[in-house]
DRENLUM-216870 format. One record per residue (C-alpha): residue in one letter; x, y, z. Coordinates in steps of 0.05 Angstrom, whole numbers, padded with zeros to 5 digits, always signed. Layout:
% residues N
aXYZ
...
//
This chain:
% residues 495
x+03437+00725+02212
x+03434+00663+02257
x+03371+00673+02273
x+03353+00667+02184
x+03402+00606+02189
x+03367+00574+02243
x+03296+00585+02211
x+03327+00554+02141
x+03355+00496+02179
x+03280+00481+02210
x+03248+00499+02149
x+03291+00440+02120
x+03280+00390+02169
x+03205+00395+02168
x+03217+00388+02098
x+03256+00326+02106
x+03210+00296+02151
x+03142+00317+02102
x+03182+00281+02038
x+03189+00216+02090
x+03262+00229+02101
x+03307+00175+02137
x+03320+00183+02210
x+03374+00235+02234
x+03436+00206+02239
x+03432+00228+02320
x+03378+00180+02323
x+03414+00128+02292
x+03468+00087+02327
x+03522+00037+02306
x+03522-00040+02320
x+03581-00088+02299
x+03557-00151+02275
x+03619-00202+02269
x+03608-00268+02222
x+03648-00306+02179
x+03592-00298+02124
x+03638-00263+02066
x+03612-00218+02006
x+03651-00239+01942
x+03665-00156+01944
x+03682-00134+02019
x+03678-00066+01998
x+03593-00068+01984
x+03591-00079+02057
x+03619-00003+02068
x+03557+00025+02032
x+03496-00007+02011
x+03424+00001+01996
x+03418-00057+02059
x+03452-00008+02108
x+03416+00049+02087
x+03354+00016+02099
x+03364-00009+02161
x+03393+00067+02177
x+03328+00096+02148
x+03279+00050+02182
x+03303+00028+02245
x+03349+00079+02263
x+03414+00025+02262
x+03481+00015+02220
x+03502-00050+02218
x+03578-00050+02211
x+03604-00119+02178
x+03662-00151+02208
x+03678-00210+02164
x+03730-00251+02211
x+03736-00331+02184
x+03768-00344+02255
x+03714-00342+02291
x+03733-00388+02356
x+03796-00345+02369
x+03770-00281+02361
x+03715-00299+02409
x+03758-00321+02459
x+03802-00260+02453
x+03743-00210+02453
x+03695-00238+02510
x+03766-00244+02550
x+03774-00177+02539
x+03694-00164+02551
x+03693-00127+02479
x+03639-00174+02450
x+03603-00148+02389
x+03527-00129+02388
x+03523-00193+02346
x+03563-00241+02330
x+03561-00308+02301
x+03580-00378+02336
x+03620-00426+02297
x+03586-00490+02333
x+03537-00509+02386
x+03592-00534+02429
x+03616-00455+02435
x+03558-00428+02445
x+03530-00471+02499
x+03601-00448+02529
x+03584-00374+02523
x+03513-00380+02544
x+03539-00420+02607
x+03582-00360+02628
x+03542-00310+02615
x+03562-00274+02550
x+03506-00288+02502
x+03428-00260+02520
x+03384-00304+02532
x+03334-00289+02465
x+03269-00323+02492
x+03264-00271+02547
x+03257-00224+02491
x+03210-00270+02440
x+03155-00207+02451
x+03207-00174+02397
x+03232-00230+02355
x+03158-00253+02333
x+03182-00260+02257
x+03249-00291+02273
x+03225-00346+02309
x+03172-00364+02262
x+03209-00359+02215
x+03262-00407+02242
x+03209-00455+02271
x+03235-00512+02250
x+03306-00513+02269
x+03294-00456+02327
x+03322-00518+02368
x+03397-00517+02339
x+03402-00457+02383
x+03377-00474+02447
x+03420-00478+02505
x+03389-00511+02566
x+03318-00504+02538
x+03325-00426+02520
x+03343-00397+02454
x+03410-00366+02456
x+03421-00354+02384
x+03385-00352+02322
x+03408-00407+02265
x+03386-00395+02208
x+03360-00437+02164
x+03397-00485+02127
x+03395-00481+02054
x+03346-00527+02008
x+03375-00606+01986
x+03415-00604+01937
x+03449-00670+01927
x+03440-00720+01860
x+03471-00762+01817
x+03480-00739+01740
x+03478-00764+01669
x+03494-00751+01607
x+03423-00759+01571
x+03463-00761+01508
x+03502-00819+01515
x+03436-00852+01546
x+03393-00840+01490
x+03450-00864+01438
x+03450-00927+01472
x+03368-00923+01465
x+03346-00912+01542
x+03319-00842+01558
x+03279-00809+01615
x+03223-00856+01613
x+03247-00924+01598
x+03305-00913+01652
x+03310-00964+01708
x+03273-00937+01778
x+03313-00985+01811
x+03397-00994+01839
x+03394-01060+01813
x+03361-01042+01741
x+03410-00982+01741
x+03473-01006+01763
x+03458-01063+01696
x+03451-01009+01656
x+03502-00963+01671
x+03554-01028+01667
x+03536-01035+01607
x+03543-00971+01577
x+03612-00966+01611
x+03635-01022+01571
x+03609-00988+01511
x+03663-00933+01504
x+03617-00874+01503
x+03681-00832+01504
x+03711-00864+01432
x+03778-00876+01449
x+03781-00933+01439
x+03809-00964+01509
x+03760-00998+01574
x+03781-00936+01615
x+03715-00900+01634
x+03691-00896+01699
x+03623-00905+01728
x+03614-00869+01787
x+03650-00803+01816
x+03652-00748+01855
x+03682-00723+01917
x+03696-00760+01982
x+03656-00807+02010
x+03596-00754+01994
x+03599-00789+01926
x+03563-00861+01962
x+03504-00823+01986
x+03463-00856+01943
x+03486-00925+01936
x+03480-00924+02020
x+03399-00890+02014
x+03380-00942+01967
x+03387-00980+02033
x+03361-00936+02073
x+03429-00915+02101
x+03480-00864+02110
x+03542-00851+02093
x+03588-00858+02161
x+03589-00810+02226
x+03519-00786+02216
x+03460-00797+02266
x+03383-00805+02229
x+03318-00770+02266
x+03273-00833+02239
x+03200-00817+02224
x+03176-00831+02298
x+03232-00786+02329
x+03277-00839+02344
x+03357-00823+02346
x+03392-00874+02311
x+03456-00886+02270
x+03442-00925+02205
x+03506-00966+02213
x+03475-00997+02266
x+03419-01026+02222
x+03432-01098+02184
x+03419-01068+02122
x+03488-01026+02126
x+03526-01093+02117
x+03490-01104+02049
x+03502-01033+02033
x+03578-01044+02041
x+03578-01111+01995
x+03548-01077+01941
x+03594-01013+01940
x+03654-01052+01955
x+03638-01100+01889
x+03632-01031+01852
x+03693-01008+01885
x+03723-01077+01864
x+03714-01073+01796
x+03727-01001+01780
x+03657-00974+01770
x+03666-00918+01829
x+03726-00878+01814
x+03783-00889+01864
x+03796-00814+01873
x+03748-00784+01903
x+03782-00772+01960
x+03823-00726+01935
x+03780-00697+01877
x+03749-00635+01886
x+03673-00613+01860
x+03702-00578+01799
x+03751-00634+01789
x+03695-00689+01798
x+03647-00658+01739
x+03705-00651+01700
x+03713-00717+01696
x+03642-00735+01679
x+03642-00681+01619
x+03699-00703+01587
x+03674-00768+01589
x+03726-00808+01637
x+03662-00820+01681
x+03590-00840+01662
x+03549-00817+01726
x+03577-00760+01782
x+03545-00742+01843
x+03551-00667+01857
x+03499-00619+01887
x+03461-00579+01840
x+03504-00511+01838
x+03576-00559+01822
x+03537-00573+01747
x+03474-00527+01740
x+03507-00455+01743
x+03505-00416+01692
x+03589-00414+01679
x+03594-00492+01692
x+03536-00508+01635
x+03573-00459+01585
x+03644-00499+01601
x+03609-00564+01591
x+03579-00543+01523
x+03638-00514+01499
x+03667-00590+01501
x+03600-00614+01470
x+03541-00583+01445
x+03492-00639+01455
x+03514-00647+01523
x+03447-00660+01571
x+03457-00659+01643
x+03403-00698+01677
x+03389-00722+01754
x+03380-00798+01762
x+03333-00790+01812
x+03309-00835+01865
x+03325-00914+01849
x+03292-00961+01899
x+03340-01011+01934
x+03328-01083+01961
x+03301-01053+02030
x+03246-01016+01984
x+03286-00940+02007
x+03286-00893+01958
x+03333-00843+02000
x+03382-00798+01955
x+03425-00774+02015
x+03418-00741+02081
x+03395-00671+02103
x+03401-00626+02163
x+03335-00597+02158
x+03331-00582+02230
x+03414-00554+02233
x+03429-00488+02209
x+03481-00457+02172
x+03497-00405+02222
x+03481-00392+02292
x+03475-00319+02312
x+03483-00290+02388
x+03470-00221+02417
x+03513-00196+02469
x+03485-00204+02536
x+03503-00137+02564
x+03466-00108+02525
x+03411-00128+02573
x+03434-00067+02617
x+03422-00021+02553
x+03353-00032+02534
x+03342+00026+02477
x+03402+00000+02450
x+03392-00080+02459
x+03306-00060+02432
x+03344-00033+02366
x+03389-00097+02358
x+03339-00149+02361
x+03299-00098+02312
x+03348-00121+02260
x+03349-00191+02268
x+03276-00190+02273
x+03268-00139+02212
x+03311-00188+02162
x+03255-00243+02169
x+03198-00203+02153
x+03177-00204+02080
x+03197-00134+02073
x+03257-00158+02102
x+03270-00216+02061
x+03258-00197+01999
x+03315-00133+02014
x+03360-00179+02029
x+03352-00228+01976
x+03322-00186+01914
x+03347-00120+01935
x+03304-00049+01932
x+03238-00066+01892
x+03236-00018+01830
x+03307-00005+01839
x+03326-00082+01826
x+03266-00119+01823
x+03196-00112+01801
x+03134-00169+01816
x+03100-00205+01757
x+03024-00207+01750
x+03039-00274+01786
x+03066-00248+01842
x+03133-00268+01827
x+03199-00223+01835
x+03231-00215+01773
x+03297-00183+01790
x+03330-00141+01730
x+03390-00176+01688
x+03425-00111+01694
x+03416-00105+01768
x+03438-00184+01793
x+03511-00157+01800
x+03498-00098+01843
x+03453-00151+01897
x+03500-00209+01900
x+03534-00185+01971
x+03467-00182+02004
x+03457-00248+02026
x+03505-00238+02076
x+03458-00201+02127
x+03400-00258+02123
x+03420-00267+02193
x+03352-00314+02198
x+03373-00351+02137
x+03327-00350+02064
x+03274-00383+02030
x+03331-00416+02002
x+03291-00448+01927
x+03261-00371+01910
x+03327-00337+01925
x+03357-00394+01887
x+03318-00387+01828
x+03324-00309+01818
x+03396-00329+01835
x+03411-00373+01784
x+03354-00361+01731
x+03304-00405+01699
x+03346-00444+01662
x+03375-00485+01727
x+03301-00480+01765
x+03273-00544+01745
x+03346-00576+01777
x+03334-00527+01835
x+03269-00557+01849
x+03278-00629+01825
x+03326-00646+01879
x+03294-00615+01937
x+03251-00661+01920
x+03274-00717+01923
x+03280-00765+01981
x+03323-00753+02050
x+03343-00773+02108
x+03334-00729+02167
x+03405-00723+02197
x+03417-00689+02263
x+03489-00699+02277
x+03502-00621+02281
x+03457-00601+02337
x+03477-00669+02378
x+03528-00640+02427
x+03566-00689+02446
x+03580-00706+02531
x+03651-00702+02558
x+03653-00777+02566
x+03646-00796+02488
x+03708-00796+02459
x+03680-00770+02388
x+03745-00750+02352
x+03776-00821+02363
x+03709-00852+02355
x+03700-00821+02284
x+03761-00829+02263
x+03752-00913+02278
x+03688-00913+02238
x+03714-00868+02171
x+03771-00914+02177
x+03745-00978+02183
x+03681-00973+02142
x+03734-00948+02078
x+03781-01008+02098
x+03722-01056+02080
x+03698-01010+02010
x+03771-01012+01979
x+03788-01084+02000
x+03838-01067+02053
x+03799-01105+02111
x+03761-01170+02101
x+03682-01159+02096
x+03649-01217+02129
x+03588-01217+02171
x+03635-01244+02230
x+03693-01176+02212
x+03635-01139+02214
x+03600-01164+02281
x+03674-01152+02309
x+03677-01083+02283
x+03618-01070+02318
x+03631-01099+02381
x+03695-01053+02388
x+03665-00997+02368
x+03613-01012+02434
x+03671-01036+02470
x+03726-00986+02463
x+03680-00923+02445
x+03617-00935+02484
x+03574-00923+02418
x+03515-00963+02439
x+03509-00917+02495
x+03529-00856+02458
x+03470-00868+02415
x+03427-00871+02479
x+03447-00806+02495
x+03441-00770+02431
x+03364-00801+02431
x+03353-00767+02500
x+03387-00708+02478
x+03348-00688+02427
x+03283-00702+02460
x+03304-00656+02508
x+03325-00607+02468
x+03272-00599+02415
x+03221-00619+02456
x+03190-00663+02422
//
């Protein structure tokens, strides 16, 4: 009898194997990868077609730990030496800590398995470099998004439209005055606003017409330099001309406390003409159906660049070389090299194309199909059952092909208009910053004082403005902060 049983059970595993079968589950072991990257439904993460394939071809099951407290549960697990096989960082900061006592692996010892993830990270490999060596992957960040919106309808009733609209902040700001005074909403009182959005995110653009930045950002400039726009004498100019909107009402006084969905409520109901939001806050599919349900003709259009007195064209500022997360590996694994061969599998795996595509389309047949054009076309019926997946693109996305099976045709041409547009390279997020730079106070004095000028609350002079300067050299050591930053990141990307 055992000796029938024991044929059967060969019998099927040949089977098994001749039908491509996945691997045995003694073949396949267990990894713990902790992040504070959330599905919308935590259950998906217990059993999905991503785990399975990762089970079936690499002999691995990821189990998700979703833990938004990342810095304490660190702290408490390395203390405890019960680090995950992967786990992600919340900052640079952290991780150079970790690296420096020896808890995270040092990844470009083990490049010879992470060819995909690292080319595919190229460009912002350096946002996880620790003394010159990559200790954790960060993915990339996600596409530009920021823009400033219209109403095309109210335009064209006052006769401007896409092609006869001003190209310039001075031509603009004219027109949109005027069409503020005009009471596009019809009730008959001077109440609409011109400009909102939320925090000081909403003068992006008014400070890139200038070539600028909003405050507390450092620029890369075109020949690698490390600078802070503030610094420049354009900045001053920039604050005149926002405060004089500020002054008379045209930018909304509440942006500081507005949230996105607050901010484009506002500009659909008509209390403000123009609202600078990024692309998902107004061009998802639920936020165009609320809009049209107030009004039909409702046409939601992006400004686009306007040139400013300096001849910039810049719509905001982008971390192009940051990341959204940074992933480590646990550096004992070192001392387990089957197990530490199958971890970096994974994080290699998920930027391949195969890769990719699982994680951001799903099982091709099963969810998604490719035109004649070579295009994934992921099935209506089937965008539900993919939406946790993005959680284990641990090397981040082509972020404008994801977005546009995401979000569907109807928002592409937004999708790809502002990524588009114009930016400034900033690389405040991979600038760590030394012991001796008091950043929190430093930070504070500039957010401060740069808002005291916009609302009125401080004199704006060129002499307040020299002084403001000179203190912030004085008390915070900026000028050679900045020096630092610029050596820093030569250093550290290598460039």
């Amino acid at each position: 009898m055992k000796t029938r049983i024991l044929a059967l059970v060969c019998a099927l595993a040949l089977l098994l194997c001749a039908l491509g079968a996945p691997a045995l589950a003694d073949d396949v072991i267990t990894i713990e990868v902790l992040s504070d990257a959330n599905a919308s439904d935590d259950s998906a993460l217990e059993s999905n077609f991503v785990r399975d394939r990762f089970k079936e071809k690499l002999g691995v099951d990821v189990a998700w730990n979703y833990n938004p407290e990342l810095q304490t549960t660190l702290n408490m697990r390395s203390m405890s030496d019960d680090l995950p096989e992967i786990f992600a960082v919340p900052s640079r900061a952290m991780l150079t800590e970790l690296a420096e006592d020896g808890y995270v692996l040092n990844l470009s010892d083990y490049a010879d398995q992470l060819p995909d993830a690292f080319a595919f990270i190229e460009e912002n490999i350096a946002a996880g470099k620790v003394g010159g060596d990559v200790y954790a992957i960060a993915t990339r960040p996600y596409a530009f998004r920021a823009a400033t919106w219209y109403n095309a309808k109210w335009f064209e009733q006052c006769g401007v439209t896409a092609e006869n609209m001003p190209d310039t902040l001075e031509g603009f700001l004219a027109l949109c005055r005027d069409l503020v005074a005009r009471d596009l909403d019809g009730n008959g009182q001077n109440d609409t606003i011109g400009l909102t959005g939320t925090k000081r995110k909403t003068l992006r653009q008014l400070f890139g017409a200038y070539g600028c930045t909003i405050p507390n950002k450092l620029v890369c400039t075109a020949d690698g330099t490390i600078t802070d726009t503030m610094l420049s004498p354009a900045y001053y100019d920039a604050l005149c001309c926002i405060r004089e909107l500020w002054a008379e009402g045209f930018i909304d006084h509440e942006i500081f406390s507005l949230s996105d969905t607050q901010a484009v409520e506002k500009a659909m109901t008509g209390t403000a003409l123009l609202v600078s939001c990024d692309w998902p806050s107004i061009k998802k599919a639920g936020v165009v159906e609320s809009f049209l349900a107030l009004d039909p003709d409702a046409r939601w259009e992006i400004v686009g660049e306007l040139t400013g007195p300096t001849g910039d064209r810049y719509v905001g500022d982008y971390n192009a070389q940051s990341y959204q997360r940074l992933y480590a590996v646990n550096a004992d694994l070192a001392d387990e090299p089957e197990k530490l061969s199958k971890v970096l599998s994974v994080i290699n795996y998920v930027a391949t194309e195969e890769g990719l595509e699982l994680t951001s389309y799903g099982v091709e047949g099963e969810h998604w199909s490719r035109g004649e054009n070579g295009a994934v076309n992921v099935f209506p019926e089937k965008v539900q059952e993919i939406n946790f997946s993005w959680v284990y693109q641990l090397c981040g996305r082509e972020d404008l092909s994801y977005c546009r099976m995401k979000f569907g045709e109807a928002a592409w041409p937004y999708i790809l208009a502002t990524s588009e547009q114009a930016w400034l390279d900033d690389v405040t997020k991979i600038i760590d910053k030394p012991s001796w730079y008091n950043a929190t106070d430093a930070e504070t004095f500039i957010s401060e004082s740069v808002m005291a000028f916009i609302s009125g609350d401080a004199e704006l002079t060129p002499e307040s403005w020299a002084a403001f300067l000179e203190k912030l050299d004085t008390t915070y050591q900026y000028g050679e902060f900045i020096d630092y930053a610029n050596g820093y990141y030569h250093e550290l990307s290598g460039k």
